[in-house]
MARLO-834408 format. One line per field, with one value per residue: residue in three letters; chain; x, y negated, z negated of N, C-alpha, C, O in turn. Coordinates in steps of 0.05 Angstrom, whole numbers, plus 5000, padded with zeros to 4 digits. Layout:
REM residues N
aa	ala|...
ch	A|...
n.px	X|...
n.py	Y|...
n.pz	Z|...
ca.px	X|...
ca.py	Y|...
ca.pz	Z|...
c.px	X|...
c.py	Y|...
c.pz	Z|...
o.px	X|...
o.py	Y|...
o.pz	Z|...
***
This chain:
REM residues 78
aa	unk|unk|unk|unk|unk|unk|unk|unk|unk|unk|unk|unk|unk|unk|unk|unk|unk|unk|unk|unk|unk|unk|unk|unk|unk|unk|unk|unk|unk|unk|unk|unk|unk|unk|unk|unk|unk|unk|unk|unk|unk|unk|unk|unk|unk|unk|unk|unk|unk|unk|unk|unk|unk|unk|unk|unk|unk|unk|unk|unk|unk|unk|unk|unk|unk|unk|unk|unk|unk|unk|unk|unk|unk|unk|unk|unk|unk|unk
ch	A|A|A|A|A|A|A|A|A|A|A|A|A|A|A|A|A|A|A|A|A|A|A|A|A|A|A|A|A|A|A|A|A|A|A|A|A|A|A|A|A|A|A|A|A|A|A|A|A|A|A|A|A|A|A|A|A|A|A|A|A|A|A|A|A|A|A|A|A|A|A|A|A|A|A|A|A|A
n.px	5537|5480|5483|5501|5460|5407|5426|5443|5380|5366|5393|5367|5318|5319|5338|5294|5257|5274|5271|5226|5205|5237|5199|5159|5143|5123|5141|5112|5111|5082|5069|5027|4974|4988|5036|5069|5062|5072|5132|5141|5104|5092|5061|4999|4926|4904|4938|4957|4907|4908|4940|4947|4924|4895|4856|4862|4882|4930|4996|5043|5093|5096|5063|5081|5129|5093|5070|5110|5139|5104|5098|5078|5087|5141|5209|5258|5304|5374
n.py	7044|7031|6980|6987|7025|6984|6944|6982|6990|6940|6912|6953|6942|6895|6898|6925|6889|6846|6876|6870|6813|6812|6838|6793|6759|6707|6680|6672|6692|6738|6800|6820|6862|6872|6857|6897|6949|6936|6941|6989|7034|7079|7088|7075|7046|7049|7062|7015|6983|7023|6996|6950|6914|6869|6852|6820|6822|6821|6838|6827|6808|6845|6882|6907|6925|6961|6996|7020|7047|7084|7114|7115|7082|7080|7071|7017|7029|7014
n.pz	0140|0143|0160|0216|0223|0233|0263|0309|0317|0327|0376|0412|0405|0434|0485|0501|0492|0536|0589|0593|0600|0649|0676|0677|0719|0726|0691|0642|0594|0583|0604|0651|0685|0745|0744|0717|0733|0793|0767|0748|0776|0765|0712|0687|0697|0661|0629|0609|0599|0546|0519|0524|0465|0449|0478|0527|0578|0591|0561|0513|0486|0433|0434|0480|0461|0422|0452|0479|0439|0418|0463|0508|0553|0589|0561|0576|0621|0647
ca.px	5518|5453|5490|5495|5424|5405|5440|5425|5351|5362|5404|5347|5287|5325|5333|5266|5246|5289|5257|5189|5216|5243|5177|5142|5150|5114|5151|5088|5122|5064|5056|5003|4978|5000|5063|5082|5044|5092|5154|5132|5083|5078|5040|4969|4918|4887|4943|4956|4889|4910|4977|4939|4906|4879|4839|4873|4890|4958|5016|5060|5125|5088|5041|5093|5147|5079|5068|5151|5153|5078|5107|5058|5101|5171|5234|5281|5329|5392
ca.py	7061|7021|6957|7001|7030|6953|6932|7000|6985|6906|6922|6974|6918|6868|6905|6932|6850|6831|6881|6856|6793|6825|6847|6782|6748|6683|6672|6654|6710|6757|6821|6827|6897|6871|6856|6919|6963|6930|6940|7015|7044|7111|7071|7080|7024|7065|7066|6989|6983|7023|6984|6917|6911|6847|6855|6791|6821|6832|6851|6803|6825|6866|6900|6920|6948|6974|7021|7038|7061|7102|7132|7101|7064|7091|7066|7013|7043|6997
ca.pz	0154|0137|0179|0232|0234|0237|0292|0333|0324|0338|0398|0426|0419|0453|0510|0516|0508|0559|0608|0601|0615|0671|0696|0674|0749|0724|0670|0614|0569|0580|0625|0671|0705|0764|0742|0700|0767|0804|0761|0732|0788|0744|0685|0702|0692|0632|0604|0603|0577|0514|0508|0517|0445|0444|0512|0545|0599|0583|0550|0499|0466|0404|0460|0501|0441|0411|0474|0485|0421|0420|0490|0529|0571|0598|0556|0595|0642|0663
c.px	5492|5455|5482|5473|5410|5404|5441|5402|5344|5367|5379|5325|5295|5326|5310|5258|5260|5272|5233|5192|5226|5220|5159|5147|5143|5121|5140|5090|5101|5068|5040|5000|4988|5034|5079|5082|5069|5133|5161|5115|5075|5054|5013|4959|4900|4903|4955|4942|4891|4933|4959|4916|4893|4859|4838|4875|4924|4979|5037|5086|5124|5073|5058|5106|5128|5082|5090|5143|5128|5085|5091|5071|5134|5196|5248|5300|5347|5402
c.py	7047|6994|6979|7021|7009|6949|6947|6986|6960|6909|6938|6954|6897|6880|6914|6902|6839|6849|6873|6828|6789|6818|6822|6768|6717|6669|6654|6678|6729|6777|6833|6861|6889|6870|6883|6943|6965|6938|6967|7032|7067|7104|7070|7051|7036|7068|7028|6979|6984|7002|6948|6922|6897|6838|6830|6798|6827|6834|6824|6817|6846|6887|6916|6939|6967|7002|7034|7054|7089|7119|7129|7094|7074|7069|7048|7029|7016|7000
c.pz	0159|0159|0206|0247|0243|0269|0310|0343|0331|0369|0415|0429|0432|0483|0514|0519|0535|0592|0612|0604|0641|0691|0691|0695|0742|0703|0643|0591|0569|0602|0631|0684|0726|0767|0726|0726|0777|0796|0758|0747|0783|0726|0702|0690|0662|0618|0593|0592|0558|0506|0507|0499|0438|0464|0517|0565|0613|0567|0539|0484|0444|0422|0465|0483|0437|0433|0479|0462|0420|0444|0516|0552|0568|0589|0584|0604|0656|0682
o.px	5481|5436|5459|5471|5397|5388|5441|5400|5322|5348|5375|5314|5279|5314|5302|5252|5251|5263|5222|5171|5224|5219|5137|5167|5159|5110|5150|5073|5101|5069|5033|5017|5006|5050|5104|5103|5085|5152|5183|5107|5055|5031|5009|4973|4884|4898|4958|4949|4885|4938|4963|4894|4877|4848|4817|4869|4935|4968|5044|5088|5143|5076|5056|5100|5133|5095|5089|5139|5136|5075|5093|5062|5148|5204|5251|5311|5337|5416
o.py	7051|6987|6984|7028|7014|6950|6936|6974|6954|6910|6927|6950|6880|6869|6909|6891|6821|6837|6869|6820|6768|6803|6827|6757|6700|6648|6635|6681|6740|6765|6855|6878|6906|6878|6884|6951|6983|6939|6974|7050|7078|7114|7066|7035|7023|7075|7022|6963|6966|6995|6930|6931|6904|6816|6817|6781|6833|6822|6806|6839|6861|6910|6940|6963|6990|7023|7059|7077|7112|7142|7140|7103|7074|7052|7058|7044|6999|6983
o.pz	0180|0173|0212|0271|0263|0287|0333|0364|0339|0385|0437|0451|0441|0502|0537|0540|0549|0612|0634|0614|0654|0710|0701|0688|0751|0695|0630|0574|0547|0623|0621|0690|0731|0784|0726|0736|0775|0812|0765|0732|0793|0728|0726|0679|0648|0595|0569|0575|0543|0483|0491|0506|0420|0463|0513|0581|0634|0548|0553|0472|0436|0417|0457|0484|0444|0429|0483|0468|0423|0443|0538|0573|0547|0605|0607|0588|0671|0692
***
């Protein structure tokens, strides 16, 4: 049972990483507002703000889960 909670919740962050890889167009492992905007055009720019915590400018693999999971930012869809 405990395997299998595991490997749900491994399974579930890989695919959310792989979409923001998705949406990273420039491929420097980060997502930009332009590039999330672009991918997500619901996501407001206030709310990318809160989701980018390190005020770079954008969004890095702990950012992005951070915000999925907070509800900030809309769950992958395949």
């Amino acid at each position: 049972m405990r395997n299998t909670m595991i490997i749900t919740a491994a399974l579930a962050a890989l695919g959310t990483a792989a979409l923001a890889q998705d949406m990273d167009a420039d491929g420097d492992g980060l997502v930009t507002w332009d590039e999330l905007s672009a991918a997500m055009p619901d996501v407001t720019e206030e709310t990318f703000t809160l989701a980018d915590t390190n005020v770079d400018g954008s969004l890095d693999a702990d950012e992005y889960q951070a915000a999925v999971d907070a509800g900030l930012i809309p769950a992958a869809t395949e």
